[in-house]
ZAPAFI-450744 format. One record per residue: x, y, z of N, C-alpha, C in turn. Coordinates in steps of 0.02 Angstrom, whole numbers, padded with zeros to 5 digits, always signed. Each point is the difference from the previous one (the first is absolute). Layout:
// ZAPAFI-450744
XYZXYZXYZ
...
END
This chain:
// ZAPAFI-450744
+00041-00060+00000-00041+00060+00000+00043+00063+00000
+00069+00004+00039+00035+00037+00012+00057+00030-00056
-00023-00054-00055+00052-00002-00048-00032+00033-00063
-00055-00007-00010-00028+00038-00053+00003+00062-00005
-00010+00035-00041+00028+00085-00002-00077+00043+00006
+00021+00036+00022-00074+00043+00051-00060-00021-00058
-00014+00043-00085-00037-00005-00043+00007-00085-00042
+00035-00021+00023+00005-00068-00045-00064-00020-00015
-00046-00028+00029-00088-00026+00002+00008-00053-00023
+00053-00043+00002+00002-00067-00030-00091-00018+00037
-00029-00052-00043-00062-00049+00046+00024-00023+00042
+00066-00028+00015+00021-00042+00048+00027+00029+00059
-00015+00109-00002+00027+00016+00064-00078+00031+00000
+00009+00031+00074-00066+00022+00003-00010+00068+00006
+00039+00012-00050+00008+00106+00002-00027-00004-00077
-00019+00071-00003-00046+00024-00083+00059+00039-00022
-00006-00019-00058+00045+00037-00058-00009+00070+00006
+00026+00053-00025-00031+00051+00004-00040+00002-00059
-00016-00026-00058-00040-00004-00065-00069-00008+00043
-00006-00078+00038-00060+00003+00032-00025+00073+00047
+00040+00028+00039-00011+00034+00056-00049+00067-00041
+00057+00015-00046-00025+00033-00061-00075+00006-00024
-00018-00079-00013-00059-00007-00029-00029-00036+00022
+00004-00006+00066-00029-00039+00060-00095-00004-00009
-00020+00064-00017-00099-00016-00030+00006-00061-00057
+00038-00031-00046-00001-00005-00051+00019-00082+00014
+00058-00007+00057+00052-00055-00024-00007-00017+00091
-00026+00044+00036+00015-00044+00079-00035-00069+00022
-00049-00018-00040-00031-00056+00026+00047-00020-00043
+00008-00017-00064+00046-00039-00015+00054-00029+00024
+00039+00036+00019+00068+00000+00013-00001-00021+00067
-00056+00003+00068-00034-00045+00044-00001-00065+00004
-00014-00026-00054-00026-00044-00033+00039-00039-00037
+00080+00022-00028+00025-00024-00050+00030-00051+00044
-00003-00001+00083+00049-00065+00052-00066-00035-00030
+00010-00066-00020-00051-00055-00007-00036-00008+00072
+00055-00011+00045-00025-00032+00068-00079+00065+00011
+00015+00051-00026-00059+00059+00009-00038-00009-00030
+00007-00034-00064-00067-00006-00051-00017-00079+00031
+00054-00031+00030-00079-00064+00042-00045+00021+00057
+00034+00039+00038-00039+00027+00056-00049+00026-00023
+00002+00048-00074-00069+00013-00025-00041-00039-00038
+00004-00075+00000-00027-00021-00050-00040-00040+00083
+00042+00002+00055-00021-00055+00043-00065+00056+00025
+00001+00063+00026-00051+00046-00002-00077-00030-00046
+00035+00003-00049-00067-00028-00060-00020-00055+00006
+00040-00055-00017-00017-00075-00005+00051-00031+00038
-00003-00016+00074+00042-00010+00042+00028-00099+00004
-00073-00013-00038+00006-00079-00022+00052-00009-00044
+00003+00036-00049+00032-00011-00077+00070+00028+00038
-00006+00072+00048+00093+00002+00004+00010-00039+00033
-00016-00059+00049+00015-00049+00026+00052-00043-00026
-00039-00003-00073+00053-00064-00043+00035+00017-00031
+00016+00059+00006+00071+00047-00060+00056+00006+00040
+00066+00003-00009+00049+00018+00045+00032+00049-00040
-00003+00067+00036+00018+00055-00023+00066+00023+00014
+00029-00042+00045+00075-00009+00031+00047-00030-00047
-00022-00025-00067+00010-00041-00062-00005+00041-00048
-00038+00056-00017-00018+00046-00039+00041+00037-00034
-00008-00012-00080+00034+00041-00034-00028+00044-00029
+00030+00078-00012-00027+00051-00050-00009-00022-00071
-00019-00001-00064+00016-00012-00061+00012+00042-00022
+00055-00012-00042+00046+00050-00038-00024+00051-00044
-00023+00073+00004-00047+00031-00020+00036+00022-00088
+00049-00025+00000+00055-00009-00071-00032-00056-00058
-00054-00039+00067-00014-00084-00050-00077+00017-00026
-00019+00061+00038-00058+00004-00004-00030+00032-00087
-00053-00008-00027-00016+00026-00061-00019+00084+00001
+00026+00017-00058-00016+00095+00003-00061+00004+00042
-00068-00023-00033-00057+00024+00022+00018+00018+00093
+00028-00076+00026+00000+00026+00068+00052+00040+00029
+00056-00007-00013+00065+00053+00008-00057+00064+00019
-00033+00036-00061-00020+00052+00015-00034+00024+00083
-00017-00045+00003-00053+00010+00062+00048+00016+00057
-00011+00056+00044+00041+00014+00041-00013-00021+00084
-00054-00031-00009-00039-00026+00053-00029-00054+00021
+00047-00048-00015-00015-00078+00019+00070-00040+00011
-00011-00051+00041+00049-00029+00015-00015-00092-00024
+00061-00048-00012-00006-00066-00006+00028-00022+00028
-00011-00062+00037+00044-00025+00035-00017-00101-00030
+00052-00016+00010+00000-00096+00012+00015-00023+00046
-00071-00026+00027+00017-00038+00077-00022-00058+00006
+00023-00046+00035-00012-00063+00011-00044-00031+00022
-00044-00024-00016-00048-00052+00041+00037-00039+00038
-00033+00004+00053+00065-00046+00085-00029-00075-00028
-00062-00018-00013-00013-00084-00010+00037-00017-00065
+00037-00040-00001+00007-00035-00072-00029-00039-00019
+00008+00001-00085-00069-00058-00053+00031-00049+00010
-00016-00052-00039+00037-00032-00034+00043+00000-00051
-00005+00055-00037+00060+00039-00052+00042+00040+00069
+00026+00007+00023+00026+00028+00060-00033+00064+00008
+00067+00037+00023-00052+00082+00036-00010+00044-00057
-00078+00013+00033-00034+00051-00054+00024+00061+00012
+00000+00051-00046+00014+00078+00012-00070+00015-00032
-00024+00075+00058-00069+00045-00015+00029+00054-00029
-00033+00036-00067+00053+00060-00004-00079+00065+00027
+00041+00041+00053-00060+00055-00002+00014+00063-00015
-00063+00011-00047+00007+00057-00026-00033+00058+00046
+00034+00064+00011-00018+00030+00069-00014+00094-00045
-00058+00029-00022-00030+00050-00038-00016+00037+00064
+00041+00059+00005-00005+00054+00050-00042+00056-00073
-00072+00009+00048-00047+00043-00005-00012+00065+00007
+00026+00043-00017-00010+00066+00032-00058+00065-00032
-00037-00034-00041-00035+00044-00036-00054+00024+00062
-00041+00042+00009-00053+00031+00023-00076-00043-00010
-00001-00032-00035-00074-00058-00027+00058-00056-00039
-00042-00046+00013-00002-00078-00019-00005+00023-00079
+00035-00049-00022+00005+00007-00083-00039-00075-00013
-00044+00025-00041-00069-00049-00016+00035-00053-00058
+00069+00015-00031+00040-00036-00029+00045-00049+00018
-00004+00022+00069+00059-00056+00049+00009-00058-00020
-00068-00024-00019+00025-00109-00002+00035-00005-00065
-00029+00042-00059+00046+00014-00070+00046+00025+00010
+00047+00000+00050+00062+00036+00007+00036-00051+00034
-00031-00038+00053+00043-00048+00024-00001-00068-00032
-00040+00009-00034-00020-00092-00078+00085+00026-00019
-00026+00065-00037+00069-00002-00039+00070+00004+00025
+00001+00025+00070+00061-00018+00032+00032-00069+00004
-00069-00032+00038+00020-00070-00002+00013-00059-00074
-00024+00035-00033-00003-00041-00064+00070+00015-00016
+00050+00067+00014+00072+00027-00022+00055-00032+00037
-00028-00040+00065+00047-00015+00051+00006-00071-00037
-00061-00032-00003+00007-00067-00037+00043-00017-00056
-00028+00042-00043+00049+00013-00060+00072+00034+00032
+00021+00004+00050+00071+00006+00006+00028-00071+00042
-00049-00029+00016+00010-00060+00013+00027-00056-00055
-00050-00002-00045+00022-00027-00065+00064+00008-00019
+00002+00079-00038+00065-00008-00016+00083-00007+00024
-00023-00023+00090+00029-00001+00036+00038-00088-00006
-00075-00060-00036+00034-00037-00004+00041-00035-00075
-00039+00062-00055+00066-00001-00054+00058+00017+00017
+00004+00039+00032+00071+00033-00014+00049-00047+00058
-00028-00027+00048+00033-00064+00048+00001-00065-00041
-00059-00008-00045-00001-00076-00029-00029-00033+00067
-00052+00016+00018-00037-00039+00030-00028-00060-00021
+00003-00063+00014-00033-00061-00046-00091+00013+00018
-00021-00009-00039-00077-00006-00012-00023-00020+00057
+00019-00068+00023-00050-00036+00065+00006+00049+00039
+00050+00031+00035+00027+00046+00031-00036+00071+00002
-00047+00005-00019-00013+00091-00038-00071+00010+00061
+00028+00033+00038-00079+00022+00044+00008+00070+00030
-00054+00036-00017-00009+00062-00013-00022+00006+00094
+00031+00047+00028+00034+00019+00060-00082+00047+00028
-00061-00034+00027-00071+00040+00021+00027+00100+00006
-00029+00039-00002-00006+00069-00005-00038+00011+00081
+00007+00034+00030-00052+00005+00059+00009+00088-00010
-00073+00037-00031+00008+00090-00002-00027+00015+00043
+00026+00051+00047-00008+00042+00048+00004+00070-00004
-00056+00034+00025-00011+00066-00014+00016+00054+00059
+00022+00022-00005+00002+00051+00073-00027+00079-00015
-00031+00011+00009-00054+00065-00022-00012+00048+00052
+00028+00064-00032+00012+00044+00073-00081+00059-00013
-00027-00025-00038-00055+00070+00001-00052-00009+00053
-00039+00069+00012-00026+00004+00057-00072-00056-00031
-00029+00001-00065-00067-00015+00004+00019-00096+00005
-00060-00019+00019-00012-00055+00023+00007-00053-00070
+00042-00035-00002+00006-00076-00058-00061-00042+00011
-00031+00020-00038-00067-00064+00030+00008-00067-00040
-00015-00034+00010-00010-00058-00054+00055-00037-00010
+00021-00058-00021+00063-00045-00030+00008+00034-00072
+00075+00000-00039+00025+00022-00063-00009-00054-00029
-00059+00012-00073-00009-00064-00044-00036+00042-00044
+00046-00065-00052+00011+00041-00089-00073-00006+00001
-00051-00036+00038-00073-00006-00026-00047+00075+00003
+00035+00036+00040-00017+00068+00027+00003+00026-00068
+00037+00005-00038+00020+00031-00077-00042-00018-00068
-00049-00056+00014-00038-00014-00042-00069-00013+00035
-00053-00001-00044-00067-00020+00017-00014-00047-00072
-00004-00086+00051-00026-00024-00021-00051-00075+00031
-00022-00011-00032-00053-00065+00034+00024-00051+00031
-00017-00019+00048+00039-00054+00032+00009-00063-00049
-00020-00036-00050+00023-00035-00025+00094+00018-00053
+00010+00070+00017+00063+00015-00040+00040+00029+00060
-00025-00034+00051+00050+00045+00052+00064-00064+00022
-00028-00065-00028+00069-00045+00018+00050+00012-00043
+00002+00053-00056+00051+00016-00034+00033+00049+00018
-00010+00043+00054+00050+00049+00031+00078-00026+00049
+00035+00023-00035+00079-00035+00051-00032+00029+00083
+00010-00046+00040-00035+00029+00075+00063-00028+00056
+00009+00046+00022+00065-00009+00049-00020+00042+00051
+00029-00003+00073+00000+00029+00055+00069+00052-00008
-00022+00054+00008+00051+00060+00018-00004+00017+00087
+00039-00009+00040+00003+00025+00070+00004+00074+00010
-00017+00044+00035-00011+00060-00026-00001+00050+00108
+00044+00036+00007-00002+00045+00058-00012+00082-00011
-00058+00001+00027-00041+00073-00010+00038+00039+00069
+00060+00015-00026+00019+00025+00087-00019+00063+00046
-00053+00036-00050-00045+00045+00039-00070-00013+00025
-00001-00082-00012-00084-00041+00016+00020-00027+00043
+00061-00012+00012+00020-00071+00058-00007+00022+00045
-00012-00061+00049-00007+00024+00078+00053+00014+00030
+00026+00042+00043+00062+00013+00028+00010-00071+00046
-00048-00053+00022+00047-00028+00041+00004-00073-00071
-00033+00021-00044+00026-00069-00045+00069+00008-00039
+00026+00075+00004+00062+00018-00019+00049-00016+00052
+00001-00011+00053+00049-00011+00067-00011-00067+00030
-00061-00030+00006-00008-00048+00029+00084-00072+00005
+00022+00006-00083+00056-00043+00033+00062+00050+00021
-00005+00052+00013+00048+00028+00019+00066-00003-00031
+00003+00015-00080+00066+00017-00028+00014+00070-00003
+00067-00008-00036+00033+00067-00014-00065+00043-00042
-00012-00020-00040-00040-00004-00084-00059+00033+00037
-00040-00039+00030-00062+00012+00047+00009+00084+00035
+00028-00009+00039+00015+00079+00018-00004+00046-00017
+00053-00001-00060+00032+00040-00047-00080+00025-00037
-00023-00051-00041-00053+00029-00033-00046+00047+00046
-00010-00044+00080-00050+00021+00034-00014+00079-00006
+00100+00037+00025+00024+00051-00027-00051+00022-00049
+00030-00017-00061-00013+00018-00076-00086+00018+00001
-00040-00053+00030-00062+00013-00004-00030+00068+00027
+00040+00004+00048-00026+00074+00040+00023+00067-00015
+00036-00008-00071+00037+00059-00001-00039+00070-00030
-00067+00012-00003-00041+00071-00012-00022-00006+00061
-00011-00031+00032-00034+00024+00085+00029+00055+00026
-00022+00017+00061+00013+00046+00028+00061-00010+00047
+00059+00048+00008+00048-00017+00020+00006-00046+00068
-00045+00033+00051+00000-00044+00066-00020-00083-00001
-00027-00002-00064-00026-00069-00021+00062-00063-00037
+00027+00061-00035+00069-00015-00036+00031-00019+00036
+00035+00055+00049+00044-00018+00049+00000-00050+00036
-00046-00024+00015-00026-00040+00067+00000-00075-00039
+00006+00003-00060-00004-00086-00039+00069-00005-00008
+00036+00053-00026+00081-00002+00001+00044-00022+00067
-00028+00030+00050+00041-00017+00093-00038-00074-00006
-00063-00032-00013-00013-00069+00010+00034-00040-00045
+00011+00011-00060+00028-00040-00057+00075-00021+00027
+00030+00063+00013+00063+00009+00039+00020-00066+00054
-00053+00018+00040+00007-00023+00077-00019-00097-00036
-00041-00007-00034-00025-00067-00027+00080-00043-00039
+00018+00063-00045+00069-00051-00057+00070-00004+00070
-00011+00034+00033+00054-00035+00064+00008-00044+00036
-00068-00055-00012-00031-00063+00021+00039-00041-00048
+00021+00010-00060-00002-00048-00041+00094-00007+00021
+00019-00071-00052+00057-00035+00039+00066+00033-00048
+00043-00036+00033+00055+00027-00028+00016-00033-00067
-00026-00038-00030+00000-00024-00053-00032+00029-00059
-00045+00052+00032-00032+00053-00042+00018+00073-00006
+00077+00008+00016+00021+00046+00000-00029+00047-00072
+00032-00016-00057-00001+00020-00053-00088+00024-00004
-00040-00050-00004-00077+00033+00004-00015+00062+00019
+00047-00012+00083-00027+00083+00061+00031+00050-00028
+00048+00003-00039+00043+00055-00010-00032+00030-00071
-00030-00053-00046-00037+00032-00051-00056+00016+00016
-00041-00009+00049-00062+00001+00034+00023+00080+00018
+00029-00013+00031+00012+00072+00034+00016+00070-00050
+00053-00027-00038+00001+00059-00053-00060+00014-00046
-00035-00055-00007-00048+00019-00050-00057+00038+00053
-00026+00008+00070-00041+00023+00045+00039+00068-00019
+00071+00025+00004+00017+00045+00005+00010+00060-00071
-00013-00056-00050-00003+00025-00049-00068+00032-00016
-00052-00041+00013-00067+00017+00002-00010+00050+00038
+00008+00009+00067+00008+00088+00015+00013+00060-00025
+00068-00034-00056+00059+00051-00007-00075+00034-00077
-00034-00043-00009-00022+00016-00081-00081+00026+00022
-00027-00033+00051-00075-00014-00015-00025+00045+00057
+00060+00043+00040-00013+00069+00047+00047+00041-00023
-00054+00074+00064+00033+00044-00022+00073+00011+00059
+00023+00052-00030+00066+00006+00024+00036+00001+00087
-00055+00022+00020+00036-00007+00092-00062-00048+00010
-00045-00035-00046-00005-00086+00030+00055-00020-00004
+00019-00012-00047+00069-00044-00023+00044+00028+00064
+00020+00057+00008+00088-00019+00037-00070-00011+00068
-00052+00014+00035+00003-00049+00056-00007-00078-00011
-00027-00033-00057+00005-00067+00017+00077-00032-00024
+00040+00041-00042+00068-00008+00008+00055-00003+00048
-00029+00044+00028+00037+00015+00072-00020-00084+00062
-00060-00039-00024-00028-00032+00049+00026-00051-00025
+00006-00008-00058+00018-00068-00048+00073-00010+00007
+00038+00064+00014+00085-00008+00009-00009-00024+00081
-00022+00018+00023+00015-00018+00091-00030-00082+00000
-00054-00028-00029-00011-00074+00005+00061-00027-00031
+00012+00026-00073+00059-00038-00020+00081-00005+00052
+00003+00052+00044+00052+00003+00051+00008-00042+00049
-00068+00002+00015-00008-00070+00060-00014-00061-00043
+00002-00005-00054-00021-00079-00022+00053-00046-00026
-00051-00064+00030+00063-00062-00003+00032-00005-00067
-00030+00025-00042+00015-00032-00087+00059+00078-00040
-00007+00047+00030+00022+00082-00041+00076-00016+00047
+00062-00008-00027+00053+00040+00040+00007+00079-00021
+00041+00028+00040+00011+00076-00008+00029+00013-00056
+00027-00030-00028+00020+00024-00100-00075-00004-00008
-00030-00040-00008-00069+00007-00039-00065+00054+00011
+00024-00008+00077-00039+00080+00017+00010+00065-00022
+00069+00012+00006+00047+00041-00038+00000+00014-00043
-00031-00062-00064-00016-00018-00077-00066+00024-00021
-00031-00012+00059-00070+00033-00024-00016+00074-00004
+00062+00028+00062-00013+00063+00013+00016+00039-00052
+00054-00020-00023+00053+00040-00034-00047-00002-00082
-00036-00055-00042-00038-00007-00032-00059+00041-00007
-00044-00003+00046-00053+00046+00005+00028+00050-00012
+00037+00034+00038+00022+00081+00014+00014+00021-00073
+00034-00048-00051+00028+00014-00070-00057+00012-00027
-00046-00047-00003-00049+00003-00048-00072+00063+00042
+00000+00025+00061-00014+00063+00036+00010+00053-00040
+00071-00002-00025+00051+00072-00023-00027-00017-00068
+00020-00052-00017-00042-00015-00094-00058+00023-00024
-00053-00011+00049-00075+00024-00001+00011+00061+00006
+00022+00034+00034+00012+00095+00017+00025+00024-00072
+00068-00033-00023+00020+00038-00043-00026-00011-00065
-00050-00063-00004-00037-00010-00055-00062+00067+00009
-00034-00017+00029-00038+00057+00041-00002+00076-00013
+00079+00016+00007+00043+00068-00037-00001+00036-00060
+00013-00073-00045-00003+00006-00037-00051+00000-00038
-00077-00038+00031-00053+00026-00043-00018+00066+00016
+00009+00038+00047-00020+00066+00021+00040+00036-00019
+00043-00022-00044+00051+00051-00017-00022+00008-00068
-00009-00070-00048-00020+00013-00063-00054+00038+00014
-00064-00013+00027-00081+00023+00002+00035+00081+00007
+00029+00034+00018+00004+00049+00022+00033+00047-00062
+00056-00033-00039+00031+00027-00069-00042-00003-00048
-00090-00049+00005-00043-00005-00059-00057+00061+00029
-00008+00019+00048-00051+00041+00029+00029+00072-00030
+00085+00021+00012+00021+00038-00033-00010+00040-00052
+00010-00069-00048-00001+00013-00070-00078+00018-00029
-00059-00058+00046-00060+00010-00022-00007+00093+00018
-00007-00007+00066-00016+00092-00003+00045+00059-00040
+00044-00012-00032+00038+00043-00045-00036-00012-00065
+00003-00054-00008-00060-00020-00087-00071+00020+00009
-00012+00002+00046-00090+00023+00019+00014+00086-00002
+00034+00031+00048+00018+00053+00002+00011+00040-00057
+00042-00021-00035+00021+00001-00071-00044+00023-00057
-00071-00051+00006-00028-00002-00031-00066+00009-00001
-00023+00020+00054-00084+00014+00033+00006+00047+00050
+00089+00032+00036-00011+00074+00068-00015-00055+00052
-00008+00065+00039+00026-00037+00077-00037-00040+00002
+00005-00072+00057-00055-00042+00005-00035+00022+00076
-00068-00034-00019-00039+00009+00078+00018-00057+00050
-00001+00034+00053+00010-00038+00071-00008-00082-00003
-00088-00006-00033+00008-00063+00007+00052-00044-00044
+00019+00013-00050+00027-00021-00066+00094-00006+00060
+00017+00058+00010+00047-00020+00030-00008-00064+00070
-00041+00008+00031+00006-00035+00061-00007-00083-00040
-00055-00018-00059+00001-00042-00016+00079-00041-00027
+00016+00056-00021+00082-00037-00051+00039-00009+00074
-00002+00039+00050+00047-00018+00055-00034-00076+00023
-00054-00012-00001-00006-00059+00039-00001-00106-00039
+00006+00053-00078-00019-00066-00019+00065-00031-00011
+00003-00081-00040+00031-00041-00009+00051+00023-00079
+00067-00040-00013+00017+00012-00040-00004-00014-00062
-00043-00087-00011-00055-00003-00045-00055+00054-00020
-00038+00043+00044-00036+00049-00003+00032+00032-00038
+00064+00042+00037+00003+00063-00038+00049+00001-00069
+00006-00090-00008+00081-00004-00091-00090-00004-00041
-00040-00028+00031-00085+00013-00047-00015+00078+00002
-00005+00043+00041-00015+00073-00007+00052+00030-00053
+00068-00006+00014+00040+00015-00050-00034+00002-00081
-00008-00060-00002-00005-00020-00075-00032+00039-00024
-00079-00006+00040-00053+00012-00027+00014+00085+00008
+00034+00030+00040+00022+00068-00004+00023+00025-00064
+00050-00034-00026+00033+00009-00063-00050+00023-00060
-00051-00045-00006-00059+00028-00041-00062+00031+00002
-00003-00005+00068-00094+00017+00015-00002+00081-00016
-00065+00020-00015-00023+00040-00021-00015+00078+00066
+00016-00044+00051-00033+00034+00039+00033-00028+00083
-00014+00044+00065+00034-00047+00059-00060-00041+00012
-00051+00003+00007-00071-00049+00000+00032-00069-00031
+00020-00002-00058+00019-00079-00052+00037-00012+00027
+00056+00022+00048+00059-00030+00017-00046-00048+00041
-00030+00012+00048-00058-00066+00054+00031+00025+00061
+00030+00016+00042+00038+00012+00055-00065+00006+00060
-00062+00028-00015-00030-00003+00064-00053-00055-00009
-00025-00034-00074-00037-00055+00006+00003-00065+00017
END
């Protein structure tokens, strides 16, 4: 742990890249998620039978190099190959699961046509997986798909994902629809104690994640329990608590405002001080991290108020220019708006007929 370099984010340490930290709305469940042992704890949340028989301690990533364009693109899903613990009689089976992080605002009524064709791309990389080995024929068995959805929007997923949803037709043509089970976590429907109940890193962490538009005292108060809960867990789960933890801390750092953040920062460095799993480099690591990317946000910050301020300029010299002084409201408006707003007032400045066409107070 001590050896990795502060931003490294290998999966295998439990610190975030700064790319993630970066784009932590975009890529933090992911990158949560990318320890397998985290994507069983969430699959055991869902279907606690089925993670029973997987060993995720066995678990490999698949090589997102092997994967076909269509999926490369997608910036929001993960694969993994894991083992079925019973063996066949062909020896041990591998499950491959496919893991579709959700973040749209509504359910996409296209979903099951999106994961057919996923799964139909994984297969087919299966295949040509056993040309290019020379797999013998008897030998050739296509490795089950298990899709899992993780869906962060607030409205409610009702219903199971099935391609039958996409057509209307009579039940005598409905045994011709491909029909598969998709597993699917609505993590703004779930119950808070069906998210914790087995008490992982994963569990917590989301518990976190779930609460993050509440109201701060509400916030706060799931963060000191989540806290006080991943210090239960063993020393064998080091790596979990430490991504558990950064990602709680990351979710502050993004999903409040600014003196939320340094108080639950300030609370999150003092657990990590006293805890069995953080030595003082890593505390040190966190501190020194945040504080960078603190100063990053400011001087990013700077710099939009600096451009907005050289386009407000120019707009009232071109208005000025060209229509005499402006009225009160016209100025107070260009001081307050955005810099999309006013590179659009510009333009339309350049030609309008009049200060009315420019739009500035409509």
């Amino acid at each position: 742990m001590a050896d990795d370099p502060p931003n490294s984010g290998s999966p295998h340490s439990g610190r975030p890249s700064r790319e993630v930290i970066r784009e932590f709305t975009d890529r933090g469940v992911l990158w949560l998620l990318e320890d397998p042992t985290n994507t069983g704890e969430l699959l055991r949340i869902i279907e606690p039978e089925l993670a029973a028989h997987l060993d995720f301690r066995r678990a490999q990533r698949v090589n997102r190099s092997l994967i076909p364009a269509d999926l490369q693109k997608r910036e929001s899903d993960l694969i993994f190959s894991v083992p079925y613990r019973e063996p066949s009689p062909n020896g041990e089976e591998v499950i491959w699961i496919y893991l579709l992080l959700e973040h749209q605002s509504k359910r996409d009524p296209e979903m099951a046509l999106r994961i057919l064709s996923y799964m139909v791309q994984l297969w087919e990389l299966q295949r040509r997986a056993w040309t290019d080995q020379r797999t013998p024929r008897r030998e050739r068995r296509l490795h089950p798909v298990i899709p899992l959805v993780f869906y962060t929007g607030e409205p409610a997923w009702k219903g199971p994902i099935t391609l039958a949803d996409l057509m209307r037709l009579p039940p005598e043509l409905q045994r011709f629809v491909p029909a598969w089970e998709t597993l699917a976590l609505n993590l703004k429907r779930t119950e808070p104690e069906d998210l914790v109940r087995f008490a992982s890193a994963v569990g917590w962490a989301l518990r976190v994640l779930q609460e993050e538009r509440t109201s701060f005292e509400r916030f706060e108060s799931v963060v000191r329990q989540s806290l006080g809960q991943l210090e239960r867990l063993t020393e064998e789960q080091t790596g979990q608590w430490i991504r558990a933890v950064w990602f709680i801390l990351l979710t502050g750092f993004h999903r409040r405002e600014h003196d939320e953040y340094n108080t639950l920062e300030s609370e999150i460095r003092a657990w990590a001080a006293q805890s069995k799993f953080f030595n003082q480099e890593e505390v040190e690591v966190m501190a020194l991290t945040m504080a960078q990317e603190v100063e990053a946000r400011g001087e990013a910050r700077g710099e939009a108020r600096g451009e907005a301020r050289a386009v407000q300029r120019l707009l009232i010299r071109l208005l000025e220019s060209r229509f005499g002084a402006l009225p009160l409201p016209v100025r107070t408006a260009i001081s307050d708006a955005e810099t999309a707003d006013l590179n659009a007032w510009y333009e339309r400045a350049l030609q309008a007929a009049s200060l009315e066409e420019v739009g500035i107070l409509h």
